[in-house]
N, CA, C and O atoms as CSV, one atom per row, in Angstrom:
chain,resi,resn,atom,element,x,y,z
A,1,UNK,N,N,-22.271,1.380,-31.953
A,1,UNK,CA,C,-21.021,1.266,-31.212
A,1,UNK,C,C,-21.261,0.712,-29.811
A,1,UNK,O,O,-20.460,-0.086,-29.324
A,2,UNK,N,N,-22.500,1.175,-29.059
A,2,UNK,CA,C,-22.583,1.155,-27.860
A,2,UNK,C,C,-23.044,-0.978,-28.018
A,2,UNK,O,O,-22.684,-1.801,-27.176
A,3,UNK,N,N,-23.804,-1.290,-29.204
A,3,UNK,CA,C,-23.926,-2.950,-28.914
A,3,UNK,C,C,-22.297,-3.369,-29.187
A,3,UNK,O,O,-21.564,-3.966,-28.399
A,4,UNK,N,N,-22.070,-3.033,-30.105
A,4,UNK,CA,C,-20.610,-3.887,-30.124
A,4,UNK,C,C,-19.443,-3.817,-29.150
A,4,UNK,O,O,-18.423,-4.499,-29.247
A,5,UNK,N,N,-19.713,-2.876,-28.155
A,5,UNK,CA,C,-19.243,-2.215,-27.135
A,5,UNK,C,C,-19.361,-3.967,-26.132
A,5,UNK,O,O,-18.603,-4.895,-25.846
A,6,UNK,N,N,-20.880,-3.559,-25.903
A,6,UNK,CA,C,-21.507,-4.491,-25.173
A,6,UNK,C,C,-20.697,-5.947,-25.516
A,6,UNK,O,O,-19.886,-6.458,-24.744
A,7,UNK,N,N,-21.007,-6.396,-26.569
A,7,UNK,CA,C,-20.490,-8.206,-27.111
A,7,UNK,C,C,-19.376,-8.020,-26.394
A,7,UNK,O,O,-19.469,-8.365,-25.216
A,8,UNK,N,N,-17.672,-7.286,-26.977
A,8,UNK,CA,C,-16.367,-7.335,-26.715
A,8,UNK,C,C,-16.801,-7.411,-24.941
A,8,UNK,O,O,-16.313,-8.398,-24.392
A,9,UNK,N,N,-17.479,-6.674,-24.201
A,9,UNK,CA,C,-17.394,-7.352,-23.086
A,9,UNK,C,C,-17.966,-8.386,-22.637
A,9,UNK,O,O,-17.550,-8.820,-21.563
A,10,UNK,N,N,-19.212,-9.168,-23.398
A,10,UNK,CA,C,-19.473,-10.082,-23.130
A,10,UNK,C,C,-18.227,-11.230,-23.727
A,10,UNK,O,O,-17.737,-11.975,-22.879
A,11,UNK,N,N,-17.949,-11.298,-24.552
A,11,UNK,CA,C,-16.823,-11.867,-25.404
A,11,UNK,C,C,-15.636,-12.342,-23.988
A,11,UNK,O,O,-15.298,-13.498,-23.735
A,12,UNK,N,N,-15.176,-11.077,-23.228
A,12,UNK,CA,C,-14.199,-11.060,-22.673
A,12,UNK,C,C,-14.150,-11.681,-21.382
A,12,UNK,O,O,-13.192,-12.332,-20.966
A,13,UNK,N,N,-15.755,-11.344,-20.452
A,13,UNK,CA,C,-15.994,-11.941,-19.814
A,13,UNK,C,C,-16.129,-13.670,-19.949
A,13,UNK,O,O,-15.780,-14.442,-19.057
A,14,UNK,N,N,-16.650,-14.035,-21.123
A,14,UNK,CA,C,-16.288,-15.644,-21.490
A,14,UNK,C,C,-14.806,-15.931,-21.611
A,14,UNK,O,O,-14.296,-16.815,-20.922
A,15,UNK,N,N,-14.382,-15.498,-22.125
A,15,UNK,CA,C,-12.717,-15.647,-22.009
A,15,UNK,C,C,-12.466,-16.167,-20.297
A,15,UNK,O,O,-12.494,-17.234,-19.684
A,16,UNK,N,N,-12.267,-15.033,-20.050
A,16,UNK,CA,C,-12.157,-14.865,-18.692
A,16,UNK,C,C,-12.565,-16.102,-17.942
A,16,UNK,O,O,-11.646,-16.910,-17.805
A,17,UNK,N,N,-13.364,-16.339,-17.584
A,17,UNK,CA,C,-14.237,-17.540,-17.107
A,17,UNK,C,C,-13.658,-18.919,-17.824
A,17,UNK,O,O,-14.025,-19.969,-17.296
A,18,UNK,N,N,-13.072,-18.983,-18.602
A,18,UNK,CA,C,-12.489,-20.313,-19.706
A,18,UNK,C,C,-11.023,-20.174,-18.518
A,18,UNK,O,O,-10.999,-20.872,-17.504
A,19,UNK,N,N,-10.336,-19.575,-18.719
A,19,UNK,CA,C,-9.107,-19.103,-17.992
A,19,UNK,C,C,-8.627,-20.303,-16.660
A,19,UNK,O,O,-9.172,-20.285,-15.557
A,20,UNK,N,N,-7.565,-21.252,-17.028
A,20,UNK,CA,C,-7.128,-21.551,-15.453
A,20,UNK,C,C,-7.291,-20.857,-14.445
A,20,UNK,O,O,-7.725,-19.718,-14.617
A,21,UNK,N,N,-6.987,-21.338,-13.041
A,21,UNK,CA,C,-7.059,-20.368,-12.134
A,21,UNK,C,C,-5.934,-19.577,-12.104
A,21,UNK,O,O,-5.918,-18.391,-11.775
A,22,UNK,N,N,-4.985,-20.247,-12.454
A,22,UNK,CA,C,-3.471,-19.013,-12.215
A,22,UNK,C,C,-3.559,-18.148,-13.247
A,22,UNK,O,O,-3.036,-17.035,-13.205
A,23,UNK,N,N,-4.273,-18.622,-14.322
A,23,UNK,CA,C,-3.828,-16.930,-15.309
A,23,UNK,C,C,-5.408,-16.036,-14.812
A,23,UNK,O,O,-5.662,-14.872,-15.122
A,24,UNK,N,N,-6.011,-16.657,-14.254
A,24,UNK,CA,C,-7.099,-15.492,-13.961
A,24,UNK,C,C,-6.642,-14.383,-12.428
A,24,UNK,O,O,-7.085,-13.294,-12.062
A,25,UNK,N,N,-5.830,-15.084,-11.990
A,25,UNK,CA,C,-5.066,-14.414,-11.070
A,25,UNK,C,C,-4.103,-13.071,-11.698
A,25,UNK,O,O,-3.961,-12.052,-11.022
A,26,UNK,N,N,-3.528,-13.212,-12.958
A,26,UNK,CA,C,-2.301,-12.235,-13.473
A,26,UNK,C,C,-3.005,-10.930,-13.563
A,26,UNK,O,O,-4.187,-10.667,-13.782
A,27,UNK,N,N,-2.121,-10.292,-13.369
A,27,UNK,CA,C,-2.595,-8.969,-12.753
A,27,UNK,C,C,-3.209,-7.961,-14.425
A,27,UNK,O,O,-3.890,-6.938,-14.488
A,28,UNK,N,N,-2.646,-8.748,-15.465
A,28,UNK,CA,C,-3.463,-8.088,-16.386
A,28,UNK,C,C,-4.774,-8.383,-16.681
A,28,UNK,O,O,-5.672,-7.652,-17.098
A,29,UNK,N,N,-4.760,-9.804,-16.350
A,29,UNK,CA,C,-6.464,-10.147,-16.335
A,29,UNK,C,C,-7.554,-9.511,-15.558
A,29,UNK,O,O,-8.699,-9.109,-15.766
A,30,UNK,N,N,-6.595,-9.602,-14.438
A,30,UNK,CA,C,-7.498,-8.663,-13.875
A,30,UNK,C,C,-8.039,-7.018,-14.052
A,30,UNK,O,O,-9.110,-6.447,-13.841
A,31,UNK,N,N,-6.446,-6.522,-14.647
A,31,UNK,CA,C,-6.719,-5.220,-15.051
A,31,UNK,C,C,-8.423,-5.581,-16.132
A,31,UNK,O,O,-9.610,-5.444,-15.839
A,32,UNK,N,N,-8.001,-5.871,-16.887
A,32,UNK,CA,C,-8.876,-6.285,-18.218
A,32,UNK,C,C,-10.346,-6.704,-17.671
A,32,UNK,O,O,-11.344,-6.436,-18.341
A,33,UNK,N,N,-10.425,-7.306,-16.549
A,33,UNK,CA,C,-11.728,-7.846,-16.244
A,33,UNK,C,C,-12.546,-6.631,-15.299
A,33,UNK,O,O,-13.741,-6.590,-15.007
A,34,UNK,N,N,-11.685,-5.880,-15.020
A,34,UNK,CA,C,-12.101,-4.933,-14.210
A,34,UNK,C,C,-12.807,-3.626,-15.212
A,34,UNK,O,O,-14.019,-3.419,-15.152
A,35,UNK,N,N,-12.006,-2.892,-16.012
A,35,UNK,CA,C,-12.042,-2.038,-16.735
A,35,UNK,C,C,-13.157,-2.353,-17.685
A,35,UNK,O,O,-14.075,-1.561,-17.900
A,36,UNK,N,N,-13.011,-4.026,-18.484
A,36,UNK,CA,C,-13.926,-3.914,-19.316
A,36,UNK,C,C,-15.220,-5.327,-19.254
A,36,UNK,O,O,-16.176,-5.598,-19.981
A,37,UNK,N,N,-14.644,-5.968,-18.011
A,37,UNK,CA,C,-15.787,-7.115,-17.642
A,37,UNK,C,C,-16.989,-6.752,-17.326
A,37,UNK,O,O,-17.763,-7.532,-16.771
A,38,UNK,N,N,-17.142,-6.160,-17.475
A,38,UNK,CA,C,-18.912,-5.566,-16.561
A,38,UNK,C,C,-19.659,-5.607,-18.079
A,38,UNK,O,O,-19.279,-4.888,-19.003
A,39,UNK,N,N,-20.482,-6.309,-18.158
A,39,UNK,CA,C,-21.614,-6.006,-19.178
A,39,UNK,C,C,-23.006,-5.244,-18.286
A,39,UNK,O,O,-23.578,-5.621,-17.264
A,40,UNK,N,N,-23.265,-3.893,-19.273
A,40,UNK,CA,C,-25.022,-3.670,-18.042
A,40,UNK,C,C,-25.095,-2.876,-19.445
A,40,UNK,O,O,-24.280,-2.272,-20.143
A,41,UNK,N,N,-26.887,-3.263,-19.538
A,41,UNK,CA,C,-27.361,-2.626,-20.449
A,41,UNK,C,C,-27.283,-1.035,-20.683
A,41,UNK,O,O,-26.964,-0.244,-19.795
A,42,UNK,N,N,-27.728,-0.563,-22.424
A,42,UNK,CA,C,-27.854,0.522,-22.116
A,42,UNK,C,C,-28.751,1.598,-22.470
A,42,UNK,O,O,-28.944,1.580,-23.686
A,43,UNK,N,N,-29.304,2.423,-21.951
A,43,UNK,CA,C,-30.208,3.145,-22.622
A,43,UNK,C,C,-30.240,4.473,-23.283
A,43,UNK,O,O,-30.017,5.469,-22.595
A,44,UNK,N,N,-30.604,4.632,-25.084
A,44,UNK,CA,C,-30.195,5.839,-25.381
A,44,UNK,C,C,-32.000,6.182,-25.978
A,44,UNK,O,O,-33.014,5.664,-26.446
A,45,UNK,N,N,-31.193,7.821,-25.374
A,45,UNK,CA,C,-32.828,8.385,-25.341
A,45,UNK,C,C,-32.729,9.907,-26.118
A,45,UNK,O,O,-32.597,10.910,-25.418
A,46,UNK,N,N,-32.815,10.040,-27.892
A,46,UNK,CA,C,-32.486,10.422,-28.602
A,46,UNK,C,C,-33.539,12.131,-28.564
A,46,UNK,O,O,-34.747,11.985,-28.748
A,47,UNK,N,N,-33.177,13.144,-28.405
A,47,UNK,CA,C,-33.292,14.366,-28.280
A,47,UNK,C,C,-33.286,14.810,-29.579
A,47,UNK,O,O,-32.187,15.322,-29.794
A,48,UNK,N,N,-34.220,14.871,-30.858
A,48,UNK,CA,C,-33.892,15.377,-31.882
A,48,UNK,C,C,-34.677,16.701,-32.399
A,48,UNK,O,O,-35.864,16.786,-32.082
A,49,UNK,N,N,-34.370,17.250,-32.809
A,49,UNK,CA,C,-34.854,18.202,-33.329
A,49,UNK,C,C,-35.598,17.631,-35.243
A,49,UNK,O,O,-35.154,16.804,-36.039
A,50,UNK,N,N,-36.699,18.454,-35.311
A,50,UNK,CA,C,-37.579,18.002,-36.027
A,50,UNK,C,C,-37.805,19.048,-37.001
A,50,UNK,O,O,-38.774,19.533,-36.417
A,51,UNK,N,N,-37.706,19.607,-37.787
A,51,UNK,CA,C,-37.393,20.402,-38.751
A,51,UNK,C,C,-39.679,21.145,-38.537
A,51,UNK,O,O,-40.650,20.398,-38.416
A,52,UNK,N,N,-39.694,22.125,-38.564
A,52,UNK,CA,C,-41.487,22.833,-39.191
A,52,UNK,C,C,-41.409,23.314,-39.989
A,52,UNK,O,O,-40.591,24.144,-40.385
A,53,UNK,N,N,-42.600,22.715,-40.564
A,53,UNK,CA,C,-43.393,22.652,-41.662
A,53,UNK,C,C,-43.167,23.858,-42.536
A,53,UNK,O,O,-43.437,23.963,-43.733
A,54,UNK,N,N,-42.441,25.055,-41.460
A,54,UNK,CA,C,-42.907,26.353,-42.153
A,54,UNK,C,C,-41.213,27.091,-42.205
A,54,UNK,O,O,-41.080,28.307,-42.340
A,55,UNK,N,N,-39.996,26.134,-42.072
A,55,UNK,CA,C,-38.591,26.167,-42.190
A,55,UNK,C,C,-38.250,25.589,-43.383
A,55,UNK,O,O,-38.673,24.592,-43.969
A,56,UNK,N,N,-37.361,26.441,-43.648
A,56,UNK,CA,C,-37.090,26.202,-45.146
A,56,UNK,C,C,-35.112,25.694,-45.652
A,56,UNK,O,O,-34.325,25.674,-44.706
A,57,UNK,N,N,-34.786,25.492,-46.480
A,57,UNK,CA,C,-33.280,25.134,-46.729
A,57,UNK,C,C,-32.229,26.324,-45.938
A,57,UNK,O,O,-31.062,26.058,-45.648
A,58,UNK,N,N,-32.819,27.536,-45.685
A,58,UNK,CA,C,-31.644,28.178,-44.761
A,58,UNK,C,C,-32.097,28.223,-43.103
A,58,UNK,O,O,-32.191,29.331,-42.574
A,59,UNK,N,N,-32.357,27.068,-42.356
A,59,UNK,CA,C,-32.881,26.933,-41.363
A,59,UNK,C,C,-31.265,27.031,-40.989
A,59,UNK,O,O,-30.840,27.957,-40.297
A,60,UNK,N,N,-30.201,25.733,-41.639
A,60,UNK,CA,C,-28.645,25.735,-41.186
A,60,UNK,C,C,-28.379,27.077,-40.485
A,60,UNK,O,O,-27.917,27.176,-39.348
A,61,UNK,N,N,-28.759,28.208,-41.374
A,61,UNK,CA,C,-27.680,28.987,-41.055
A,61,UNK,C,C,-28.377,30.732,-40.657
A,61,UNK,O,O,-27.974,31.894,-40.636
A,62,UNK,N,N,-29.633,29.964,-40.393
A,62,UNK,CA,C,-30.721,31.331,-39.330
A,62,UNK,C,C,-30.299,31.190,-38.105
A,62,UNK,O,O,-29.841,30.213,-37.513
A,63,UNK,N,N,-30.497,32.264,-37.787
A,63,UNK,CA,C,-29.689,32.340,-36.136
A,63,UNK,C,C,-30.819,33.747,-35.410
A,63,UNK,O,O,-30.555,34.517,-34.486
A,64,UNK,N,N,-31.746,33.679,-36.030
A,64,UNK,CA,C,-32.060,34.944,-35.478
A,64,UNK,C,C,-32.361,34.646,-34.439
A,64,UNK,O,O,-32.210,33.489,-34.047
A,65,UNK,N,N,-33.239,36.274,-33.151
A,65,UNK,CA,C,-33.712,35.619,-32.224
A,65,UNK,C,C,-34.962,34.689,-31.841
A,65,UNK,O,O,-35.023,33.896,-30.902
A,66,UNK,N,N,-35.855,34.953,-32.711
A,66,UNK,CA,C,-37.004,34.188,-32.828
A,66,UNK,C,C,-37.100,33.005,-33.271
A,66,UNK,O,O,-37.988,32.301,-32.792
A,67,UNK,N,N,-36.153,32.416,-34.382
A,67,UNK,CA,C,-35.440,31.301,-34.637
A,67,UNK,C,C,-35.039,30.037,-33.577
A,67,UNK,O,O,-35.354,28.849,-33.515
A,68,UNK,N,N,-34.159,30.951,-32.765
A,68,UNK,CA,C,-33.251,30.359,-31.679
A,68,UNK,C,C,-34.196,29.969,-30.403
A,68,UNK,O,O,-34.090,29.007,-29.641
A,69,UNK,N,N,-35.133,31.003,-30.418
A,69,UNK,CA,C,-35.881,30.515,-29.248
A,69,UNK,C,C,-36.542,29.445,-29.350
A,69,UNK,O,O,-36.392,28.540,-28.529
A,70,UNK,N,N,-37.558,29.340,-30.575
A,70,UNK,CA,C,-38.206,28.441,-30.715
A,70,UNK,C,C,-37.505,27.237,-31.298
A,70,UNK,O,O,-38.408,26.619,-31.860
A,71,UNK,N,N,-36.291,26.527,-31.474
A,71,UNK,CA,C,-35.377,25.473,-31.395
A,71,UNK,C,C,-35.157,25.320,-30.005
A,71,UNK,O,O,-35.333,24.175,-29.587
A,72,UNK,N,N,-34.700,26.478,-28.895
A,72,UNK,CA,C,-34.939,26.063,-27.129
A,72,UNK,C,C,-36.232,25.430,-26.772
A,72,UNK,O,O,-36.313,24.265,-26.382
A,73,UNK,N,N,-37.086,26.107,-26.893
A,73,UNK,CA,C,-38.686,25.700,-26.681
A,73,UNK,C,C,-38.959,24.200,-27.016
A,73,UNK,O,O,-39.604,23.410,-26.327
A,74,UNK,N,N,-38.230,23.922,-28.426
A,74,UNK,CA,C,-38.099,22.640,-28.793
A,74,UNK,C,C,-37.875,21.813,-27.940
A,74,UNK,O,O,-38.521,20.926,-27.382
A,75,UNK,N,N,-36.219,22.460,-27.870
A,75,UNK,CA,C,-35.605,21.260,-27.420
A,75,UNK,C,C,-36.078,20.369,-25.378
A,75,UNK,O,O,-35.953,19.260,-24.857
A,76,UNK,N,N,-36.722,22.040,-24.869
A,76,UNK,CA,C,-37.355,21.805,-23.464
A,76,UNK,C,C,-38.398,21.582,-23.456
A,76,UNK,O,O,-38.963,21.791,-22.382
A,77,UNK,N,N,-39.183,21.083,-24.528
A,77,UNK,CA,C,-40.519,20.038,-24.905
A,77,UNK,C,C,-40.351,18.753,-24.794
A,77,UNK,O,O,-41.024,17.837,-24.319
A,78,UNK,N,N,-39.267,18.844,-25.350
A,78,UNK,CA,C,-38.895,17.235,-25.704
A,78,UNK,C,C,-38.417,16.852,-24.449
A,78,UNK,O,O,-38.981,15.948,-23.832
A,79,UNK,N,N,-37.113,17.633,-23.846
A,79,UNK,CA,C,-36.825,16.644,-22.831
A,79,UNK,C,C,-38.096,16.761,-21.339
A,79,UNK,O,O,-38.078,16.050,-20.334
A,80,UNK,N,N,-39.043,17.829,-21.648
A,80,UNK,CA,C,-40.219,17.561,-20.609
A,80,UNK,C,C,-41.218,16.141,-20.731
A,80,UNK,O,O,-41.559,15.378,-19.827
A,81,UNK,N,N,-41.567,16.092,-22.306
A,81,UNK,CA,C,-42.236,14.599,-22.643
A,81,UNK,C,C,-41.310,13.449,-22.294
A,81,UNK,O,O,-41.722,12.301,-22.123
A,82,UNK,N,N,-40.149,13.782,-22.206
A,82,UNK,CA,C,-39.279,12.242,-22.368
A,82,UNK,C,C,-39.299,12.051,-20.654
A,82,UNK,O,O,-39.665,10.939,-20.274
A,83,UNK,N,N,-38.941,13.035,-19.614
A,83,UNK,CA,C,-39.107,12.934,-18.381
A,83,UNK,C,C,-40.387,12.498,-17.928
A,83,UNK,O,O,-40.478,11.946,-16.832
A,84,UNK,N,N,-41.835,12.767,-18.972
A,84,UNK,CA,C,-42.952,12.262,-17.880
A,84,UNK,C,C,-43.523,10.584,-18.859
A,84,UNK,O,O,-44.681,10.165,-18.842
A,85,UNK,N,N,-42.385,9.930,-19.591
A,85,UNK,CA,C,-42.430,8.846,-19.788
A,85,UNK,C,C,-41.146,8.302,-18.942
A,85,UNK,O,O,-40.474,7.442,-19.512
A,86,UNK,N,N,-40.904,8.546,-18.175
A,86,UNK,CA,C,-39.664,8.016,-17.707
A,86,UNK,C,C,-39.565,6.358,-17.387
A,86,UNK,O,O,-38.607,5.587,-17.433
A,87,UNK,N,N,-40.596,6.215,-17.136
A,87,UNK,CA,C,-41.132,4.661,-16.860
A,87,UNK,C,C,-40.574,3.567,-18.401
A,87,UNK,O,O,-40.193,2.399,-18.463
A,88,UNK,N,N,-40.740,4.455,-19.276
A,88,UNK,CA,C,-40.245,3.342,-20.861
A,88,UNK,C,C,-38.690,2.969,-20.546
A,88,UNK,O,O,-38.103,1.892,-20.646
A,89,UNK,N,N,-38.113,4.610,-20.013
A,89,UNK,CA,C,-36.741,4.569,-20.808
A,89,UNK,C,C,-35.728,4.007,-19.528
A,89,UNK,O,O,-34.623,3.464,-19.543
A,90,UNK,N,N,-36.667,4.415,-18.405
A,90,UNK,CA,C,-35.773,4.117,-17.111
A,90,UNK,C,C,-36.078,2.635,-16.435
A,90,UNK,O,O,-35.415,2.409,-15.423
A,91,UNK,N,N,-36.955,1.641,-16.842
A,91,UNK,CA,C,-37.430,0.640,-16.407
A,91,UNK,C,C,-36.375,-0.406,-16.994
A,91,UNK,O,O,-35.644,-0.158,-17.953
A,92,UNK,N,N,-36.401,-1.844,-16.151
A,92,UNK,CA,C,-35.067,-2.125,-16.561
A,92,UNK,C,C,-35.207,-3.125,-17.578
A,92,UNK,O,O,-36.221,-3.820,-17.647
A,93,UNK,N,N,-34.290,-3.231,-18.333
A,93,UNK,CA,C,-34.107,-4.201,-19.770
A,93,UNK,C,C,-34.613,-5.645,-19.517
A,93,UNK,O,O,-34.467,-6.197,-18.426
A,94,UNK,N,N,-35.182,-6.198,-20.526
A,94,UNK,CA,C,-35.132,-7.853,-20.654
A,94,UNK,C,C,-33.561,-8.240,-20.278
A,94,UNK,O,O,-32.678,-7.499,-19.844
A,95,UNK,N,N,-33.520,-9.530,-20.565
A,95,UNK,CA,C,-31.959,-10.080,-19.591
A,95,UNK,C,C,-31.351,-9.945,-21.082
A,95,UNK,O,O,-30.170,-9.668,-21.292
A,96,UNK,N,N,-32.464,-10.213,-22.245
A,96,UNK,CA,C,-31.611,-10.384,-23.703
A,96,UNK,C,C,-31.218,-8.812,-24.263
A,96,UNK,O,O,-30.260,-8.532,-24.983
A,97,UNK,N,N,-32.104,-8.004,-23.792
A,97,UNK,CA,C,-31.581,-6.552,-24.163
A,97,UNK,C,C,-30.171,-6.098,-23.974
A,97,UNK,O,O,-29.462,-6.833,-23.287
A,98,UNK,N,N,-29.815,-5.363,-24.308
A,98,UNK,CA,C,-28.373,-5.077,-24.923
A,98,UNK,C,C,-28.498,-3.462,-24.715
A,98,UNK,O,O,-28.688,-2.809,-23.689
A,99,UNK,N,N,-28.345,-3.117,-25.893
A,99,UNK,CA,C,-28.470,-1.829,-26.188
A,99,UNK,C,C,-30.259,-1.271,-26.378
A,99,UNK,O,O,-30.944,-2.112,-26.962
A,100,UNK,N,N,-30.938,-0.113,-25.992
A,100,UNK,CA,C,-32.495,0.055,-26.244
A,100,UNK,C,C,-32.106,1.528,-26.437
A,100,UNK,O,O,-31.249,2.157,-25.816
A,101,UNK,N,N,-33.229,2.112,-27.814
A,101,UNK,CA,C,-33.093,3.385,-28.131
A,101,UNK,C,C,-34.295,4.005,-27.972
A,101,UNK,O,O,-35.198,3.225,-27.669
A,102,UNK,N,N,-34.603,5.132,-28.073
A,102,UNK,CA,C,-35.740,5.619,-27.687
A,102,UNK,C,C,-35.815,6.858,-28.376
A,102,UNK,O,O,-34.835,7.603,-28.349
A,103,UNK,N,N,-36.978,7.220,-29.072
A,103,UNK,CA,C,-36.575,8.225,-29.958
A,103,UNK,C,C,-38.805,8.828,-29.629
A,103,UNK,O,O,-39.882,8.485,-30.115
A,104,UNK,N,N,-38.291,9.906,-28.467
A,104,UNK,CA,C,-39.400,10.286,-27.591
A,104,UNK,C,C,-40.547,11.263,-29.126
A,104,UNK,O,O,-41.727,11.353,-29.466
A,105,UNK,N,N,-39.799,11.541,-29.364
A,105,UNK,CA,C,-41.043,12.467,-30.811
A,105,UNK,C,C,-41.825,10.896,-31.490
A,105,UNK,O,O,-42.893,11.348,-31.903
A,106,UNK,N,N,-41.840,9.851,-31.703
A,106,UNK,CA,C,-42.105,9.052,-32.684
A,106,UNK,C,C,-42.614,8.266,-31.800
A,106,UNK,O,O,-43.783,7.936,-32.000
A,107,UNK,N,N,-41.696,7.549,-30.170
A,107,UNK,CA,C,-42.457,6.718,-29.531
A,107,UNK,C,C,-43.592,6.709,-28.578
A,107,UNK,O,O,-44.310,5.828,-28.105
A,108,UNK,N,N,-43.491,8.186,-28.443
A,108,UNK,CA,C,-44.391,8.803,-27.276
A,108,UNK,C,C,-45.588,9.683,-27.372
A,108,UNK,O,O,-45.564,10.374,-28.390
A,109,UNK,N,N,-46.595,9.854,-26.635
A,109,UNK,CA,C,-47.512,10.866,-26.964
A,109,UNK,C,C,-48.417,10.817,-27.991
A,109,UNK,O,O,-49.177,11.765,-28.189
């Protein structure tokens, strides 16, 4: 969603730019160029949880406390590794990049 996001504003911004000068003046164009003219890349940096080795088909619907903790523990692993790569996810795009995903369990470490 987030690339096709991206095109419709690249799309619009060409429009735009094609445009006489008086209709780029009308106040809806402008609404329109304002709201959705900006193309800037974007970066998604995917937080997933990873099922162990030693969880079984009623993981859905365990809730205990020892359960729960260690899914927190998880989940403040992950976003500690993804913070001390910050350099991948926060560095800035090629000019052709668009959309960049990042999926820190698989690309990192």
């Amino acid at each position: 969603m987030a690339r096709r996001e991206r095109r419709l504003r690249q799309a619009l911004e060409r429009l735009i730019a094609k445009l006489p000068a008086e209709l780029k003046e009308d106040a809806d164009v402008g609404l329109l160029g304002k709201l959705w003219g900006h193309c800037a890349s974007t970066s998604i940096v995917h937080l997933i949880y990873r099922e162990k080795y030693y969880e079984t088909q009623s993981k859905d619907c365990e809730f205990s406390r020892l359960s729960m903790e260690n899914h927190w523990q998880a989940g403040v692993n992950d976003t500690r590794r993804t913070l001390r790569h910050e350099e991948q996810w926060l560095s800035p795009p090629d000019a052709l990049a668009d959309v960049r995903t990042f999926d820190i369990t698989r690309n990192f470490d």
